[in-house]
C-alpha positions as CSV (number, residue, x, y, z in Angstrom):
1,X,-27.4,-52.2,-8.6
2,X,-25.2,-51.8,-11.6
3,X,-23.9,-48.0,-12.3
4,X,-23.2,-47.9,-16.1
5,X,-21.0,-44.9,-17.5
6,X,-21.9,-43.3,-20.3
7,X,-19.5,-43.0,-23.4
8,X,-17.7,-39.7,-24.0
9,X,-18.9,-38.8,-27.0
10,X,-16.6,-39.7,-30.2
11,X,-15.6,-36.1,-32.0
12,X,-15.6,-36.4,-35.9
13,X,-13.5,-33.8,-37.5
14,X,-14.0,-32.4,-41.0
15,X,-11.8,-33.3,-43.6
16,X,-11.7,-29.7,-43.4
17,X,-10.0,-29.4,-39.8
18,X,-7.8,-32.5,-40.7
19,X,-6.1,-30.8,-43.7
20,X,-5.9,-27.7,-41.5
21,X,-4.0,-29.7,-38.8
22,X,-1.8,-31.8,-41.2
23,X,-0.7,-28.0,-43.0
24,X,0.2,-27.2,-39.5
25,X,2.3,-29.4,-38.6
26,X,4.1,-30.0,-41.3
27,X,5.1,-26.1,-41.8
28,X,5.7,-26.3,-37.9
29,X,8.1,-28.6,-38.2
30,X,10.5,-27.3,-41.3
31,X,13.3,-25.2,-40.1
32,X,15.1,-22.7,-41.6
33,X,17.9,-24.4,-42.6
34,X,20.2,-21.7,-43.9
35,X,21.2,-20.4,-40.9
36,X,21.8,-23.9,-39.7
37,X,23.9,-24.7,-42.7
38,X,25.8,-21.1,-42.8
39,X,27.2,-22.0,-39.0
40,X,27.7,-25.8,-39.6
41,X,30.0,-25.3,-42.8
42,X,33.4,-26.2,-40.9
43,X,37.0,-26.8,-43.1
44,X,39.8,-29.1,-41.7
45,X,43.0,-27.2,-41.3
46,X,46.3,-29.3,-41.3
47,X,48.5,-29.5,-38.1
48,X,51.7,-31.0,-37.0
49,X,52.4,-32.1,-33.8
50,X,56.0,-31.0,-33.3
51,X,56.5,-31.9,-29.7
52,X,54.2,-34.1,-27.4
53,X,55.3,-36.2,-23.9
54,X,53.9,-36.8,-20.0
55,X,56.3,-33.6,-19.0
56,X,56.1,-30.1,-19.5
57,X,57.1,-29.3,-16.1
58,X,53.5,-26.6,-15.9
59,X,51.9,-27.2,-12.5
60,X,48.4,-26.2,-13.7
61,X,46.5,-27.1,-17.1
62,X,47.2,-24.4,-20.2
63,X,46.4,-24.1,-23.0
64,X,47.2,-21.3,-25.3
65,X,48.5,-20.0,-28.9
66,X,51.9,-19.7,-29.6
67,X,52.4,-16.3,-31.4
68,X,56.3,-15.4,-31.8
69,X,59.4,-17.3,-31.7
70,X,59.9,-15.4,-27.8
71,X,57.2,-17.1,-26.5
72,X,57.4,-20.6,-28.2
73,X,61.2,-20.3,-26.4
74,X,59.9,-19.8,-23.3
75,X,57.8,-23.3,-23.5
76,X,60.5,-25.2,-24.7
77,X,62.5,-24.0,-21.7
78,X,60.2,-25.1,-19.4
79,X,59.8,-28.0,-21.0
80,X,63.3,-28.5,-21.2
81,X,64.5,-27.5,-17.9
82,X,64.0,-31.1,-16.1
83,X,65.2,-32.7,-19.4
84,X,68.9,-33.8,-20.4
85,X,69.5,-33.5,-23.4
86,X,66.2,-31.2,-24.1
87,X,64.6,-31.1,-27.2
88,X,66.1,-28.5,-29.7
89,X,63.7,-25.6,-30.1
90,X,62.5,-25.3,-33.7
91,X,62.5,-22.4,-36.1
92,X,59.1,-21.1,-37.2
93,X,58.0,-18.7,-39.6
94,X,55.5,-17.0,-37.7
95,X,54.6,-14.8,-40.5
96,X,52.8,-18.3,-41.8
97,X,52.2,-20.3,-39.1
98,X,51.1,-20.6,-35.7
99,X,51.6,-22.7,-33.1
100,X,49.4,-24.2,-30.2
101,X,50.3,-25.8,-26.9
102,X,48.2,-27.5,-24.5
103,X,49.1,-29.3,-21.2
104,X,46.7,-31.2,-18.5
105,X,49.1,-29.7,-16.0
106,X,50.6,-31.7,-12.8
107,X,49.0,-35.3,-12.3
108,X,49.4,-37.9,-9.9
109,X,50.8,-40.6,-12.2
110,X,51.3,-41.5,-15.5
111,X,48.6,-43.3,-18.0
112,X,47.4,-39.7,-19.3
113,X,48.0,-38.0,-22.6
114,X,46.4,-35.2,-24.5
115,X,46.5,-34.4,-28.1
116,X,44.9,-32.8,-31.0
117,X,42.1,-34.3,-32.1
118,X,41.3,-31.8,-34.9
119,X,41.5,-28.4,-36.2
120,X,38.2,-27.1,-37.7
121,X,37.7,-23.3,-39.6
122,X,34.1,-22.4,-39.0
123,X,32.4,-18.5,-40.6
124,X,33.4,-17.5,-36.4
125,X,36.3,-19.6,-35.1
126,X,38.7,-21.5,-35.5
127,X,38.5,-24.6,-33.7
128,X,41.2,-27.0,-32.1
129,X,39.7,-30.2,-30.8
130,X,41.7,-31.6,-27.8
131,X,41.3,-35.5,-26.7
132,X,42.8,-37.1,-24.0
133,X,43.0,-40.2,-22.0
134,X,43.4,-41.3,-18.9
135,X,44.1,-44.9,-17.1
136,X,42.0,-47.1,-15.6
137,X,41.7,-47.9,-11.9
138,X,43.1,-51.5,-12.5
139,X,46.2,-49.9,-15.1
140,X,49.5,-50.5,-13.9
141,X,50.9,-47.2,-14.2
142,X,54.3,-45.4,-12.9
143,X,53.5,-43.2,-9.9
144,X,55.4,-40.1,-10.4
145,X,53.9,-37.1,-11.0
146,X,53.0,-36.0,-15.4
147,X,51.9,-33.0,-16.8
148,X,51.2,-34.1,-20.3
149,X,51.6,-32.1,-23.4
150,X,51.1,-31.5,-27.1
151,X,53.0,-29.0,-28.9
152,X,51.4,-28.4,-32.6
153,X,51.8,-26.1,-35.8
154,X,49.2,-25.2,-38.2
155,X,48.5,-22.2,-41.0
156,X,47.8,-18.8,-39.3
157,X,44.4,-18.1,-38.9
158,X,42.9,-14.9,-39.1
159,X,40.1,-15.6,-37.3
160,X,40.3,-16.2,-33.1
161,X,41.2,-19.4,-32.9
162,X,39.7,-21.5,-29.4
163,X,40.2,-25.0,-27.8
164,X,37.6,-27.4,-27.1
């Protein structure tokens, strides 16, 4: 014996309901793009690396802004102190500029770098994109230990400035 199913019935919709639906979902889907816009609207600021190599001699990753001539010192001391000759420490006006530094800290080997990929002003922050790289499993590379680092100037910002 044969069991035949019956047919769901088909549902017609009014050309009311379907303009009812299509108002729906187009309003649904439009956003509110000023507040989108107001966050996304990002300026480039200038840099210039002043210093970057596999050694600054920190154990552990940093990264941090540079805010007096004292401090910026201190660095190049660091930097400098497995160095010979060490690179002279440059004169900044701080009253203009600031400075940032940023090291990957104490790695097994060389093949890594980091460096500034950008520096972006948003309506919060100020932005400073770091990149790096590192070496392949099959790179010939010297095996001594690195810290790599980038030393970098820029305009003084007002607002807080953060790394990504």
């Amino acid at each position: 014996m044969k069991k035949y199913m019956k047919k769901p019935p088909t549902k017609f919709y009014s050309p009311a309901a379907i303009f009812l639906i299509m108002i729906t979902i187009t309003f649904g889907s439009c956003k509110n793009t000023s507040a989108v816009q107001e966050n996304s609207m990002k300026d480039t600021i200038d840099f210039e690396i002043v210093l970057e190599g596999p050694q600054s001699n920190f154990v552990k990753g940093k990264r941090t802004i540079i805010k007096d001539q004292e401090q910026l010192q201190h660095i190049f001391d660091k930097i400098n102190s497995t160095q010979e000759p060490g690179a002279a420490v440059p004169e900044i006006d701080f009253s203009r500029y600031q400075m940032g530094f940023a090291t990957m800290g104490e790695l097994s080997s060389g093949g890594y770098t980091i460096s500034v990929d950008r520096i972006e002003k948003t309506t919060e922050n100020t932005i400073i994109h770091l990149t790096g790289t590192s070496p392949n499993p099959s790179d010939n590379v010297t095996t001594v230990m690195t810290s790599p680092f980038v030393i970098f100037k820029f305009e003084k910002q007002s607002l807080p400035v953060v790394f990504k």
